[in-house]
N, CA and C atoms as an extended XYZ file, in Angstrom:
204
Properties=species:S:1:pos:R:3:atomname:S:1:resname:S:1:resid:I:1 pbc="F F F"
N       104.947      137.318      108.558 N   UNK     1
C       105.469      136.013      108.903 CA  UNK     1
C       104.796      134.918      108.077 C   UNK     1
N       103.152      134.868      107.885 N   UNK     2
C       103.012      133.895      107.280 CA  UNK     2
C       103.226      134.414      105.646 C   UNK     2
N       103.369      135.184      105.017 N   UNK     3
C       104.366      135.229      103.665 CA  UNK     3
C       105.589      134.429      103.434 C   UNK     3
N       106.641      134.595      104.468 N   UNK     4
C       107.635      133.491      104.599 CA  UNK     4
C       107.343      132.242      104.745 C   UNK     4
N       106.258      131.957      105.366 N   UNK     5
C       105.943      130.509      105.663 CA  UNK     5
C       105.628      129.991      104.118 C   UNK     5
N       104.592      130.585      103.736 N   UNK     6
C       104.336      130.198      102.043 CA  UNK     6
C       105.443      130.136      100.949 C   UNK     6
N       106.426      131.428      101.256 N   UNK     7
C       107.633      131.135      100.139 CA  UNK     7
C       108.081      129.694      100.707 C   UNK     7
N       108.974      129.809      101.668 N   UNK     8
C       109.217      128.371      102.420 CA  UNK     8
C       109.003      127.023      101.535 C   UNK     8
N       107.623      127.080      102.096 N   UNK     9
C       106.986      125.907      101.525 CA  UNK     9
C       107.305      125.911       99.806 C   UNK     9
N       106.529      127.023       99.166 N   UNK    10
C       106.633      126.909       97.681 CA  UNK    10
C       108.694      127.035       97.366 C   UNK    10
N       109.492      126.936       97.919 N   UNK    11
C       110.365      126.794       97.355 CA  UNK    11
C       110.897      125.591       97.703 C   UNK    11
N       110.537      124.709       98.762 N   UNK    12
C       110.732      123.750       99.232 CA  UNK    12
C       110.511      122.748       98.453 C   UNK    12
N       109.052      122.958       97.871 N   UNK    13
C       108.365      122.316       96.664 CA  UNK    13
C       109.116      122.334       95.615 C   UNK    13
N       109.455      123.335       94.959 N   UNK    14
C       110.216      123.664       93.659 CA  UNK    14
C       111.223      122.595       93.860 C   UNK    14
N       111.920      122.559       95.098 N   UNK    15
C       113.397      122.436       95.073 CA  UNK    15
C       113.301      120.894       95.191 C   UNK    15
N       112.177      120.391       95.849 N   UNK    16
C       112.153      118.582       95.836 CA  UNK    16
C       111.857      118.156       93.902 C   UNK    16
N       110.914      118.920       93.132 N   UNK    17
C       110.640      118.427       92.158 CA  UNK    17
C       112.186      118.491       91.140 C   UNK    17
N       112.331      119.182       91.254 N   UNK    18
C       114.349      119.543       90.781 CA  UNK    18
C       115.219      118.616       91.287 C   UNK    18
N       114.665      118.047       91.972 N   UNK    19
C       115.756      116.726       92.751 CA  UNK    19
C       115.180      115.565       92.263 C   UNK    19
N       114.052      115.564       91.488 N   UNK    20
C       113.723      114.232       90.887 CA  UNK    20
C       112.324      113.519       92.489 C   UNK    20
N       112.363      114.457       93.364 N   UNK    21
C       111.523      113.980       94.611 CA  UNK    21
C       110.515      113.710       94.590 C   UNK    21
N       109.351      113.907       93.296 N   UNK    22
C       108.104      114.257       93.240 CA  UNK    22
C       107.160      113.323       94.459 C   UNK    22
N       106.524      112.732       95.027 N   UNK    23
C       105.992      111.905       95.867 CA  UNK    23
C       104.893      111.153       94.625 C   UNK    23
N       104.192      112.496       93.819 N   UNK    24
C       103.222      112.175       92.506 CA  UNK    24
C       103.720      111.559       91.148 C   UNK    24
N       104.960      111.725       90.920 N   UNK    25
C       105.550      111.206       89.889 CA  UNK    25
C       105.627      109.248       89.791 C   UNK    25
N       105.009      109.076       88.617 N   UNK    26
C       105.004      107.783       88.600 CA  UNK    26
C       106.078      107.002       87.738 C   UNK    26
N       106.106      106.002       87.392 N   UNK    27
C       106.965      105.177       86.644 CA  UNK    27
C       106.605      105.743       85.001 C   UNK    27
N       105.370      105.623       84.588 N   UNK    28
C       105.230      106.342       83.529 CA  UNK    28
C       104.176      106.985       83.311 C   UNK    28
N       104.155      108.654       82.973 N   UNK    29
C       103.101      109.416       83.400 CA  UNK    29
C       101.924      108.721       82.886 C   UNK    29
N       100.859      109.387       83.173 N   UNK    30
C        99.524      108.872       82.739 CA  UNK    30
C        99.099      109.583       81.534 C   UNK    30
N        99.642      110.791       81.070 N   UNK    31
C        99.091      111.264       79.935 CA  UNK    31
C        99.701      110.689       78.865 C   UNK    31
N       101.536      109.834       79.058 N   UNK    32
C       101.803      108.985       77.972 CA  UNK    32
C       100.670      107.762       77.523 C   UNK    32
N        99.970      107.278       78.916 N   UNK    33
C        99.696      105.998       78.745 CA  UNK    33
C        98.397      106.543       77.874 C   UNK    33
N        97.519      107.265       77.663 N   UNK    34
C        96.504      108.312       77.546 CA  UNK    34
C        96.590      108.601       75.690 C   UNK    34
N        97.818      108.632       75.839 N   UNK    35
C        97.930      109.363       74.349 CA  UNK    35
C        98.098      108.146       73.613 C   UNK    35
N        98.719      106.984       74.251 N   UNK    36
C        99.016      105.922       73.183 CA  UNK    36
C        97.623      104.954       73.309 C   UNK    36
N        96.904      104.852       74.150 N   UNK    37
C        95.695      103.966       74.090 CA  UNK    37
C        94.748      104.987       73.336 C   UNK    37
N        94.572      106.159       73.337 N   UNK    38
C        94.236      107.070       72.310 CA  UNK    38
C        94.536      106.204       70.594 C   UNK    38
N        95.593      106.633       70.444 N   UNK    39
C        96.083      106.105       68.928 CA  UNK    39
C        95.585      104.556       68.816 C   UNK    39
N        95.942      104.056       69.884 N   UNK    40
C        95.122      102.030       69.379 CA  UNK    40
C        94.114      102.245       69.111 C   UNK    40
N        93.606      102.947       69.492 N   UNK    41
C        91.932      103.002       69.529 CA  UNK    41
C        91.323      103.496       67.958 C   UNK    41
N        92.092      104.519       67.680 N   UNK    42
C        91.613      105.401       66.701 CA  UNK    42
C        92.391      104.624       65.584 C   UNK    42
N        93.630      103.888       65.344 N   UNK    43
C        93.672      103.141       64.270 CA  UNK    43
C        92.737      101.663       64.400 C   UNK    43
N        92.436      100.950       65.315 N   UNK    44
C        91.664       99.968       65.366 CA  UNK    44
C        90.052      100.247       64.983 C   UNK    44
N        89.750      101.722       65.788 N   UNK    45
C        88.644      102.137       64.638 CA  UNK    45
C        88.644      102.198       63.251 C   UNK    45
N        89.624      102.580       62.428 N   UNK    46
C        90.175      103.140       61.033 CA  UNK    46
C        89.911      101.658       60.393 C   UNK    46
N        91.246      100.953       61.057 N   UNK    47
C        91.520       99.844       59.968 CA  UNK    47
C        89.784       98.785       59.818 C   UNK    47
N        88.817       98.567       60.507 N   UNK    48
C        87.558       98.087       60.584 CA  UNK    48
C        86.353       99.047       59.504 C   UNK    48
N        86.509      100.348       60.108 N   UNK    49
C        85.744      101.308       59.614 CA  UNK    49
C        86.044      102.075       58.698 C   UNK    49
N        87.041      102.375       57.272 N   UNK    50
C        88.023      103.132       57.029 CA  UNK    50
C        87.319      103.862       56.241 C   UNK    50
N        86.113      103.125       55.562 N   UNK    51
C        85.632      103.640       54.111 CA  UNK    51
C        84.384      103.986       54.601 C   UNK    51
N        83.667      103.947       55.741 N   UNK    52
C        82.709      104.570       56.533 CA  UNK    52
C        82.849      106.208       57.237 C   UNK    52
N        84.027      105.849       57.604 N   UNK    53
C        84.934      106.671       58.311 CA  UNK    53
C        85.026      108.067       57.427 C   UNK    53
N        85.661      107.172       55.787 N   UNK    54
C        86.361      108.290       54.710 CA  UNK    54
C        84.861      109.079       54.071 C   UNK    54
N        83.551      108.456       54.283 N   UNK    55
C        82.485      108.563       53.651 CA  UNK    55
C        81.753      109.579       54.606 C   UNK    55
N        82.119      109.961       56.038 N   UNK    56
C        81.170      110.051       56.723 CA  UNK    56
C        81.671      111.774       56.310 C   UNK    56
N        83.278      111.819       56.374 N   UNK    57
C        83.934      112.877       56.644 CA  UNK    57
C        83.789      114.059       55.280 C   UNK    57
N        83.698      113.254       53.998 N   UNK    58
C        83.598      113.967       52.723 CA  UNK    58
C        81.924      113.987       52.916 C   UNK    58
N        81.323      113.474       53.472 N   UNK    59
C        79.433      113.875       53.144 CA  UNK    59
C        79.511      115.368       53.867 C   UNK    59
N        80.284      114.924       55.157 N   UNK    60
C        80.127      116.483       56.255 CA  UNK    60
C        80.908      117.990       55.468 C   UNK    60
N        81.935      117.378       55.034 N   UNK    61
C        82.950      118.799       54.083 CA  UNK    61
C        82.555      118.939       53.167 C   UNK    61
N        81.141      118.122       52.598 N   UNK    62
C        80.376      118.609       50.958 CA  UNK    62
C        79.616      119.629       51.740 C   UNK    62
N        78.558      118.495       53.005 N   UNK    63
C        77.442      119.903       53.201 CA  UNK    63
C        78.034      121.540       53.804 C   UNK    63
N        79.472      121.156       54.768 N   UNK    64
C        79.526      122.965       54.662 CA  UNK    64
C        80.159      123.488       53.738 C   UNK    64
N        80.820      123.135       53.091 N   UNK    65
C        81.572      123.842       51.689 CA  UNK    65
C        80.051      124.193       50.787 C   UNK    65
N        79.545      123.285       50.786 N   UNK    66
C        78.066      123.388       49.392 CA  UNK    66
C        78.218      122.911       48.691 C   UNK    66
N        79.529      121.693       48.305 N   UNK    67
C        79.846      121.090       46.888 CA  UNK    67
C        79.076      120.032       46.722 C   UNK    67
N        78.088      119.717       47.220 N   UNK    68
C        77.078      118.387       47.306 CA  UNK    68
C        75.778      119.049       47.160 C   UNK    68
């Protein structure tokens, strides 16, 4: 009996998120908002820092390659 109770529920679940029901679903997810304050960030670092940035990355790929 409680096996049925659990399908129940877990299909109950399934079947609200398929209807658009989520209770958790927001206006706009949080991993969009996440990924794009990500990118401001990392070009607002760039465009300030670019040639620090380009300097730090070729010193690190000389010392493990060995070409330095």
């Amino acid at each position: 009996m409680r096996a049925l109770a659990y399908l129940d529920a877990a299909l109950t679940s399934v079947a609200a998120r398929l209807r658009g029901e989520d209770p958790e679903r927001g206006d706009v997810p949080g991993w969009v908002m996440v990924t794009v304050m990500t990118a401001a960030l990392v070009l607002g670092i760039l465009t300030v820092f670019q040639e620090a940035v380009v300097t730090a990355v070729q010193n690190a790929l000389n010392s493990v390659t060995g070409a330095g």
